[in-house]
C-alpha positions as CSV (number, residue, x, y, z in Angstrom):
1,X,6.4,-75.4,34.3
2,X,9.1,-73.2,35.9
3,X,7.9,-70.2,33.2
4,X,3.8,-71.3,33.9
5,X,5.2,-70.4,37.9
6,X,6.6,-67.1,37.0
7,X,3.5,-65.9,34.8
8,X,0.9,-66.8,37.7
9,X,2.6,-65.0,39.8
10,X,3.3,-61.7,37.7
11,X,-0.6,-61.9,37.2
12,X,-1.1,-62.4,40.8
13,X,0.8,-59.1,41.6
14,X,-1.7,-57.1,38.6
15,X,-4.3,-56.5,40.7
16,X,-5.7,-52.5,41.6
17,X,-6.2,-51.5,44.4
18,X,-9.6,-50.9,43.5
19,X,-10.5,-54.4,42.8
20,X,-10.3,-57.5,44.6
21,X,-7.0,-59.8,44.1
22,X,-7.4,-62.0,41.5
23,X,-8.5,-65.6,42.2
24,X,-5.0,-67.7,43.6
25,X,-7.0,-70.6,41.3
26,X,-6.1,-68.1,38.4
27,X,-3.2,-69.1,36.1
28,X,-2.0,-69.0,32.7
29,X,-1.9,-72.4,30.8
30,X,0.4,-72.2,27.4
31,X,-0.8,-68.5,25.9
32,X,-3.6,-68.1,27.4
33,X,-5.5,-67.5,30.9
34,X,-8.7,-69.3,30.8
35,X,-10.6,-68.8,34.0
36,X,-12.7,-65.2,33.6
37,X,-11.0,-62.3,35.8
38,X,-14.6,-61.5,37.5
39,X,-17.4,-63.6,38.4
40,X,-19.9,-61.0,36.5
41,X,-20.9,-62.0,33.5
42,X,-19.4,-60.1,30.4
43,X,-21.0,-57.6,27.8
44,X,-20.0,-57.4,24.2
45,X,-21.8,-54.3,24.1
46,X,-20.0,-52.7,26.8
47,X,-17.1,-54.3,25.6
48,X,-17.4,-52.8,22.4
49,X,-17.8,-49.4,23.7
50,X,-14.0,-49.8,25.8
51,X,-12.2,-50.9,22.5
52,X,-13.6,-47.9,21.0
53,X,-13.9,-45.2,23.3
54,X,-10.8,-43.0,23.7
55,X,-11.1,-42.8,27.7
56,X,-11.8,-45.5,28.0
57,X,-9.3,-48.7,26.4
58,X,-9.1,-47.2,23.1
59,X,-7.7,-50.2,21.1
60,X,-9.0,-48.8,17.5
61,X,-6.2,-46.2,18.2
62,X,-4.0,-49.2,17.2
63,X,-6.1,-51.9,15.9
64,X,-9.4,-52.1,13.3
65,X,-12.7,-53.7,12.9
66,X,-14.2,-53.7,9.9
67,X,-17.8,-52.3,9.8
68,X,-17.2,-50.8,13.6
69,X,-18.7,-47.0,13.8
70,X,-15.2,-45.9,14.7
71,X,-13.5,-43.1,13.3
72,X,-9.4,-43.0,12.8
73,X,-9.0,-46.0,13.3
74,X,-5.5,-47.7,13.5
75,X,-3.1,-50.3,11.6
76,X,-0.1,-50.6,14.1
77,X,-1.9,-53.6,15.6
78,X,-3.4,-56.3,13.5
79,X,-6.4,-55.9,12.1
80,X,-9.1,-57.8,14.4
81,X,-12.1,-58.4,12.4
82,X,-11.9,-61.5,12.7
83,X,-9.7,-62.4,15.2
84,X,-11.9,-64.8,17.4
85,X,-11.3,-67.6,13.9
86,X,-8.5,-66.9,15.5
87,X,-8.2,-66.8,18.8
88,X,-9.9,-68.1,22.1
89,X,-11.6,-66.0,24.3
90,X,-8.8,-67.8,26.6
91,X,-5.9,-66.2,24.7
92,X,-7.8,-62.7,23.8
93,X,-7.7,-62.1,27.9
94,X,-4.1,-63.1,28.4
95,X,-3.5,-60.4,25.3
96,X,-5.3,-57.9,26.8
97,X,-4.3,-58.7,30.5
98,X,-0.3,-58.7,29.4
99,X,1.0,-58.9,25.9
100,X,4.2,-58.8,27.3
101,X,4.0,-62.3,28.4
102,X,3.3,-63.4,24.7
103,X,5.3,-60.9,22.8
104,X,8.0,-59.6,25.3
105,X,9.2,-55.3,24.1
106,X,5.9,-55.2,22.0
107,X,4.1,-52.1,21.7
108,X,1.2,-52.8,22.9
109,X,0.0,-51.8,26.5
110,X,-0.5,-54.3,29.5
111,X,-4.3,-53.3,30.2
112,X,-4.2,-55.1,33.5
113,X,-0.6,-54.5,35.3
114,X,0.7,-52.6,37.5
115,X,4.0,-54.1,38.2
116,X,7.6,-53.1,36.3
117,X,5.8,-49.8,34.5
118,X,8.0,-47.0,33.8
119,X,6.8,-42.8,33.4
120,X,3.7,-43.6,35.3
121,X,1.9,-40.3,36.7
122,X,2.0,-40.2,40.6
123,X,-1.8,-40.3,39.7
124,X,-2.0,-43.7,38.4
125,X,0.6,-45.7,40.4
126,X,-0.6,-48.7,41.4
127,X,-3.9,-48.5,39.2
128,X,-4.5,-50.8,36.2
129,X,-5.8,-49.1,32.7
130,X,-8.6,-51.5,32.1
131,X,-10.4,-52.9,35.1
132,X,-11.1,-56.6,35.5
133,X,-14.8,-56.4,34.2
134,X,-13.6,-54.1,30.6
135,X,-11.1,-56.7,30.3
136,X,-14.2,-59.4,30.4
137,X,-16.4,-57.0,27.9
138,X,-13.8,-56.2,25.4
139,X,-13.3,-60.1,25.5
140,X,-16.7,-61.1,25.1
141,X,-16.8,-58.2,22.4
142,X,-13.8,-59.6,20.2
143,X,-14.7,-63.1,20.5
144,X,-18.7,-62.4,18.8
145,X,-16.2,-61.0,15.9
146,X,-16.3,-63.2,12.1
């Protein structure tokens, strides 16, 4: 419970500037966070376009999807064809939100954190990468994958 505590409240604290805090109602249950970061509704195909795009979340620089119109893409990260046999769209958000929470010193990037970074450009402080509704999308996106 204690640990449950400590993850709300590092997600609490991941909020831009640019985007309204995150619901207080918003919390992470076991490995996952199941309540959607925006009240919009989400859009696979715009979702798609984020994991691919390279200004936007670029995840095929690390990851792949078979049959995805993507070129270079990457095997650091698993594939994730078919990743939502896998997992929930729950647990895809929490991964995308802050893998450090589920795999602590892992590679991957917290998309939506801003909190205990290191070498960010004046720029960017205080910014996420992803904002709450590409999050959403690139869930939606992932979980139409089998």
């Amino acid at each position: 419970m204690k640990a449950a505590a400590s993850m709300s409240a590092l997600l609490l604290s991941a909020c831009s500037n640019s985007e309204p805090p995150l619901s207080a109602a918003l919390q992470i249950v076991e490995d996952s966070i199941p309540v959607s970061l925006t009240e919009a509704p989400a859009d696979p195909v715009r979702g798609k376009t984020v994991f691919s795009t390279r200004d936007q979340g670029h995840c095929v620089l690390c990851h792949s999807v078979t049959g995805l119109d993507a070129p270079f893409q990457g095997n650091v990260g698993p594939d994730l064809t078919l990743v939502s046999a896998r997992l929930s769209p729950a647990q895809l958000r929490l991964r995308i939100v802050d893998y450090q929470i589920v795999s602590p010193g892992a590679l991957m990037p917290s998309y939506y954190r801003i909190h205990d970074l290191y070498q960010v450009q004046d720029a960017y402080l205080g910014q996420t990468i992803l904002t709450a509704q590409q999050v959403e999308d690139i869930v939606a996106y992932l979980s139409e994958l089998d």
